[in-house]
C-alpha positions in Angstrom: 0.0 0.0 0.0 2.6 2.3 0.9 5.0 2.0 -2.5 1.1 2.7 -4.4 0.5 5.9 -2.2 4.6 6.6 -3.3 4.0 6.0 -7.1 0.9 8.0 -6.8 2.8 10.9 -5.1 5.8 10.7 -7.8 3.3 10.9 -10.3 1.5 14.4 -8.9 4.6 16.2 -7.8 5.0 17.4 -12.0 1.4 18.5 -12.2 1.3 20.3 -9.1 4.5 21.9 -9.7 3.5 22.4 -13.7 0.0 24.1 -12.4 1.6 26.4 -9.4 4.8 27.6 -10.0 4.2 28.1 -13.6 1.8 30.9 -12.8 3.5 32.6 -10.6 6.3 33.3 -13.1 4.0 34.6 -16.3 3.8 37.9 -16.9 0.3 39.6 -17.5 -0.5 39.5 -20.9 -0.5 43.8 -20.9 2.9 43.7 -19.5 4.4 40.8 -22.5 2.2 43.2 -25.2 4.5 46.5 -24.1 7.7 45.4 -24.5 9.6 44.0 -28.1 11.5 40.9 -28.1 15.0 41.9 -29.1 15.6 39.0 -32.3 18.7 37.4 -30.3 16.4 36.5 -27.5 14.4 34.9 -30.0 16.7 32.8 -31.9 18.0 31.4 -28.4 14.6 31.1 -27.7 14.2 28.9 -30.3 17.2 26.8 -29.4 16.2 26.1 -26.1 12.6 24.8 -27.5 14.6 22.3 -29.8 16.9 21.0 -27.6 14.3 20.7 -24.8 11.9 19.1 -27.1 15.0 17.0 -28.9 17.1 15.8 -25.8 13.7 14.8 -24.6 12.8 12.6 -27.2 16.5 10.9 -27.0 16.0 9.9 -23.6 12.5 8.7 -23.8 13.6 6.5 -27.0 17.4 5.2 -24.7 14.7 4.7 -21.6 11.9 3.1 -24.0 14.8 1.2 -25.2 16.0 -0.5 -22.2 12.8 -1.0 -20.5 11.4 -2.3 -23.6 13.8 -4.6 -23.5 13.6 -5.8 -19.9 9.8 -6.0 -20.6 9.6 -8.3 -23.5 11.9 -10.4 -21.5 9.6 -10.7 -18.4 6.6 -11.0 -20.6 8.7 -14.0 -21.9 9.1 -15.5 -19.0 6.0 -15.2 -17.4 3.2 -13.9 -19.7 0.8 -12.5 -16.9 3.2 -9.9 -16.0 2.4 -8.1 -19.5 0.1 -5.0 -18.0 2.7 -4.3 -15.8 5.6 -4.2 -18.7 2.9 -1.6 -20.9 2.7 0.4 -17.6 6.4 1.1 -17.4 6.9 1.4 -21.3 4.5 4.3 -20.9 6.4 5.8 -18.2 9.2 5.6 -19.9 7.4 7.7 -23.2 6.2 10.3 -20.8 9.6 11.9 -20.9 9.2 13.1 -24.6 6.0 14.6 -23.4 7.3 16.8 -20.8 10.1 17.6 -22.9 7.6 19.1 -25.4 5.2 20.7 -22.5 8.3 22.7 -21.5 9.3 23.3 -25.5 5.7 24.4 -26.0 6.1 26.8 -22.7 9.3 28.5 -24.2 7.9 29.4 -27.3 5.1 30.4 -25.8 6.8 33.5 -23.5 8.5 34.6 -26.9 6.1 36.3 -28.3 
């Protein structure tokens, strides 16, 4: 019971910290209107995005890689274990995801 409530507490700590501190850091959309974005800050801008977005997706593919792996293995060996392997596999593509939230979140303050 106790590593379920721990899974289930890993799994909200993103969402509360995507839906609380995020906020607290955007600017009014009066205050982002006013002021130009000078074109290096963009072109960084769109750097970051890529290689949040790109480094993401590498690491979900090396993670969907090994754990891929280790699940077709245990579904190999014992067959009734295969819900458990998809769980974990999904996990593992969950990375790219975020990696794309916070490319879509940079793009988004540039303009």
């Amino acid at each position: 019971m106790r590593k379920k409530l721990l899974w289930i507490a890993l799994a909200i700590v993103p969402v509360i910290a995507i839906l609380v501190v995020v906020p607290m850091f955007a600017a009014p959309e009066a205050a982002r209107a006013a002021v130009p974005v000078p074109p290096d800050v963009v072109r960084w801008g769109f750097v970051a995005a890529a290689l949040a977005a790109g480094l993401a997706a590498l690491g979900a593919a090396y993670a969907v890689a090994v754990v891929g792996a280790a699940a077709m293995g245990a579904i190999a060996e014992k067959p009734e274990t295969a819900g458990r392997a998809l769980i974990f596999v999904g996990l593992a593509e969950g990375i790219a995801i975020y990696g794309l939230i916070i490319a879509i979140m940079i793009l988004g303050r540039l303009g």
